[in-house]
Structure formats: C-alpha cells, structure tokens
C-alpha positions as CSV (number, residue, x, y, z in Angstrom):
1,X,9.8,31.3,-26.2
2,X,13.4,30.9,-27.9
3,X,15.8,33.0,-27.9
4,X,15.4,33.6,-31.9
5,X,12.0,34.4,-30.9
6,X,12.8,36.4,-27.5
7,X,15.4,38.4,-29.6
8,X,12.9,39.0,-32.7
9,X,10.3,40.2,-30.6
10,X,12.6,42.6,-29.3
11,X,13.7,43.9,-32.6
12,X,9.9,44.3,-33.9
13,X,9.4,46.3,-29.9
14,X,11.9,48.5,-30.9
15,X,11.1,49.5,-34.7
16,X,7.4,49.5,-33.6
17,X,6.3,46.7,-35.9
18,X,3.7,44.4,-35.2
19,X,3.8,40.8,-36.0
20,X,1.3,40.6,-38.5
21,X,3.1,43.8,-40.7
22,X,6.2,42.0,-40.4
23,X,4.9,38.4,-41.5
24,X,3.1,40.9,-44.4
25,X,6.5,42.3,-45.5
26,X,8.8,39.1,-45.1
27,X,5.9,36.8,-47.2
28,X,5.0,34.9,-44.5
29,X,2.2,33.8,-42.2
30,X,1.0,35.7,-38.8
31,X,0.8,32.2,-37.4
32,X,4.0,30.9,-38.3
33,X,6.1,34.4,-37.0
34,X,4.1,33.7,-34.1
35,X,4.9,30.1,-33.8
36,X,8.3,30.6,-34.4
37,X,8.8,33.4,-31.7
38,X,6.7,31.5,-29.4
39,X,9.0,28.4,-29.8
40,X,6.2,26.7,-31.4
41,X,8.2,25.7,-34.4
42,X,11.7,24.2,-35.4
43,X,14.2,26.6,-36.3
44,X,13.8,29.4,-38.9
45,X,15.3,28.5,-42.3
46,X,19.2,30.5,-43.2
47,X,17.1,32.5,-45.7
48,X,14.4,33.3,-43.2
49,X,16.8,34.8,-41.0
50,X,19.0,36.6,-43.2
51,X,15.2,38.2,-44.6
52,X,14.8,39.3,-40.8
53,X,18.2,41.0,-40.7
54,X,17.2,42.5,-43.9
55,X,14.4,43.9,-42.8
56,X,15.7,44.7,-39.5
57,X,18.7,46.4,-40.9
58,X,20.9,44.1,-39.2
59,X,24.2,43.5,-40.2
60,X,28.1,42.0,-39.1
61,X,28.2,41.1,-35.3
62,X,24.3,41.6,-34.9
63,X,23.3,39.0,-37.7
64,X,25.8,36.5,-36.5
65,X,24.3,36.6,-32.8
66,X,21.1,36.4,-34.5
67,X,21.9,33.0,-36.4
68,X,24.1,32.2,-33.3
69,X,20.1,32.3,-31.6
70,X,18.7,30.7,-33.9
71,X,20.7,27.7,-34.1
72,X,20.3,27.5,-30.6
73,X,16.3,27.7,-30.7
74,X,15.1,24.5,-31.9
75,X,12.3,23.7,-29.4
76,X,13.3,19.9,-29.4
77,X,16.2,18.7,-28.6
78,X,17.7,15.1,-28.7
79,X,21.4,14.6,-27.1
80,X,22.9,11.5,-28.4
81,X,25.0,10.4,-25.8
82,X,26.2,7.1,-27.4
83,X,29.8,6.3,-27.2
84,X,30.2,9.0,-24.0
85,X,30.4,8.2,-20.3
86,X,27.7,6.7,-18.0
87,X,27.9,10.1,-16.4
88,X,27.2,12.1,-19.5
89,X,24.5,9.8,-20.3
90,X,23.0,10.5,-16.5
91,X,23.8,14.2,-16.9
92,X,21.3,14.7,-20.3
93,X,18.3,12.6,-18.8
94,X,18.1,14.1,-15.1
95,X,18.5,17.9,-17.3
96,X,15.8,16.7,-19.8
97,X,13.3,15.4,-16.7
98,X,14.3,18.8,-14.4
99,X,14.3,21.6,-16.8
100,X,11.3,22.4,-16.9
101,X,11.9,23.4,-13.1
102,X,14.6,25.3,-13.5
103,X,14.5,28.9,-12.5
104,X,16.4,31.8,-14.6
105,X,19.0,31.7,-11.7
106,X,19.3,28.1,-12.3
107,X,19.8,28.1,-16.1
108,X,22.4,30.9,-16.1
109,X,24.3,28.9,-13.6
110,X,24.3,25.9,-15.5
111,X,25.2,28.3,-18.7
112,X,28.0,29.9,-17.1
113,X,29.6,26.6,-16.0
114,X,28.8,25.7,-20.1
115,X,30.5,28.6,-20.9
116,X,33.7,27.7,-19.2
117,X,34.1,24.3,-20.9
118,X,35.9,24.7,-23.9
119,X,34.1,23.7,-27.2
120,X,36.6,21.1,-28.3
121,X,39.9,19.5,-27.0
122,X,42.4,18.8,-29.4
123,X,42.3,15.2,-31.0
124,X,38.7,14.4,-29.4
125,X,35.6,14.1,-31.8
126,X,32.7,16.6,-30.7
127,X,29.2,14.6,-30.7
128,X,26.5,16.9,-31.9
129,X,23.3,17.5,-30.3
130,X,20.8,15.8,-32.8
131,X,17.5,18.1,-33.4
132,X,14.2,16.0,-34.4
C-alpha cells in the first residue's frame, strides 16, 4: 500500500464509503481505486486527486498533504544517481536490495534522518528521483 492509498482508505473508513460507491461516484473503476490504494498502480492523475478531495470535502492544508502523498506514492522508483558520489550511488542500491526488510521502526529512522537534511543547499542542482 502507498501512502495515497493508506491515506484514501482512511478517508472512505471514516465517511463510511466503500470502494466500489466511491469508484461509482468519481467515474472510475472498482479495480483501478483498488489498484491504486493497494499500490498496484503509478500515481493518481492531478485531476484524480483534486476529484477525491472533492468528494471528500477536502480542502487547504488537507489537499496539499494529499497531493504531498501522492507524489510520493509511485510504486516504482528509479534514483538516478549519475554525476553524485560513489557513496550516494552505494546508498540507493543497498536501500533498493534491503527495503523490503525493513521494519516500520527502520523506515521512520531512515525518514527522520531524511527529514533532517535540508531539501536544497544554495548553488547546488537537486537531481530528481526519476519514476518509470
């Protein structure tokens, strides 16, 4: 599961709507809702999500986190690592052959020491994780 998907799951718990009535109301297959919350399938289109907040009544804050999620929930991820350091090269291939491993402990470690890193430093081009 995603976090779009964790976090739309939770929304439909909430309001009491099942996947298929949403799918129904948004125009939209069962199958793909499911896939998408299951982190079966690529990230959910701009207009999908804004539909969802519709629906959902989400606005400001709450439909930012939600694109925030769903950027973040593309179930394959490819990390160029061309023109970085040896070490950031080793870093992305022992993550991408131990993750799976990882327990939730683990992964909010790792997050929190992400967290901590600023985004950019001034006068130093950012190299953007590339999504198949």
């Amino acid at each position: 599961m995603t976090p779009f998907g964790e976090r739309v799951r939770s929304l439909r718990d909430a309001k009491g709507v099942t996947l298929k009535q949403m799918a129904t109301d948004l125009s939209i297959s069962s199958a793909y809702l499911s896939a998408l919350e299951h982190g079966k399938r690529g990230q959910p289109s701009p207009q999908l999500v804004r539909q969802i907040c519709a629906y959902f009544g989400i606005i400001w804050d709450e439909a930012e986190e939600l694109e925030r999620l769903a950027d973040l929930s593309h179930p394959r991820v490819t990390v160029d690592t061309s023109g970085l350091s040896p070490k950031a090269t080793e870093l992305a291939n022992r993550l991408s052959e131990r993750i799976a491993g990882l327990d939730d402990a683990a992964l909010d470690r790792l997050l929190e020491v992400l967290d901590a890193v600023p985004a950019l430093k001034a006068g130093r081009r950012r190299l953007p994780a590339r999504r198949r």
